[in-house]
C-alpha positions as a printed Julia matrix, in Angstrom:
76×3 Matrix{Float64}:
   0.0    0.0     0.0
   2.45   2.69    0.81
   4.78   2.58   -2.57
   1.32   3.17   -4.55
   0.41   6.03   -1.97
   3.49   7.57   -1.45
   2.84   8.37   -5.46
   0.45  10.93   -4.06
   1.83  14.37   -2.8
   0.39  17.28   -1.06
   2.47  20.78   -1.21
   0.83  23.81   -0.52
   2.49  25.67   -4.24
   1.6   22.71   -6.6
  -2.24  22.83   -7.74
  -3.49  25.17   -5.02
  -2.34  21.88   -2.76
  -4.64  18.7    -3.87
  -3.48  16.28   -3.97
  -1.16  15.36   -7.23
   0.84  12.44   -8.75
   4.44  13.07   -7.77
   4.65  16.62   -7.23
   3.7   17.18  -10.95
   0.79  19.11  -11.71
  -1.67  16.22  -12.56
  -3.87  16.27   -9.62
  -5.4   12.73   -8.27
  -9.51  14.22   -8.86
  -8.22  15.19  -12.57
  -7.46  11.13  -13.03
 -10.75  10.08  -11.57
 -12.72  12.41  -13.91
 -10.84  10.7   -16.71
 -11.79   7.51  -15.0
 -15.05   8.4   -14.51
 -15.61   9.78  -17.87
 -14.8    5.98  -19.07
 -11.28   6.53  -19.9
  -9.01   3.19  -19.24
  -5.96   3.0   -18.04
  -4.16   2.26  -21.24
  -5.83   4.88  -22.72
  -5.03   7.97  -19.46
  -1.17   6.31  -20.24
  -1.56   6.36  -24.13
  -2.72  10.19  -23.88
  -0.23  11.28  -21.42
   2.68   9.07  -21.3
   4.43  10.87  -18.4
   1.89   9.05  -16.18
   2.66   5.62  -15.15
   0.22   2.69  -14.21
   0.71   3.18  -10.96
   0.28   6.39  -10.63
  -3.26   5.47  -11.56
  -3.37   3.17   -9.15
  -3.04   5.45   -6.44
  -5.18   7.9    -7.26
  -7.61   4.96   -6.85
  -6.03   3.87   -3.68
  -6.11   7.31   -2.44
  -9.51   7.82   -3.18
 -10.77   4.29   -1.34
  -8.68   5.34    1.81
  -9.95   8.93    1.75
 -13.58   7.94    1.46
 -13.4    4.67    4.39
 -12.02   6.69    7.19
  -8.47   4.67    7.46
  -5.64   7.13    8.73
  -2.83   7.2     5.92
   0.1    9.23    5.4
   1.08  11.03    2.22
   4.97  11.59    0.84
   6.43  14.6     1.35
């Protein structure tokens, strides 16, 4: 669990601090639009190939733990 959510940062001058994929300005709710919108993986990785599977991956992750309540901690 914590190599897919230490993927996710939080710093108060990227994105207005949301959370983002490592530090770069692709913030975890813009993947879960994509994903919500129907996109695939494949596809989010074919469109922006700077993004990595698992980067995907923890936005999902990250989005499970933030909605059940479990206490995580985020990368620096």
């Amino acid at each position: 669990m914590n190599t897919l959510i230490d993927r996710i940062t939080i710093e108060p001058t990227v994105c207005h601090g949301k959370p983002v994929i490592r530090g770069m300005r692709w913030p975890v709710e813009v993947i879960l639009d994509m994903m919500g919108s129907g996109m695939t993986s494949q596809q989010i990785i074919e469109d922006h190939p700077e993004l990595k599977l698992e980067d995907i991956q923890a936005c999902l992750r990250f989005a499970r733990l933030s909605v059940s309540g479990e206490a995580y901690q985020l990368a620096n």
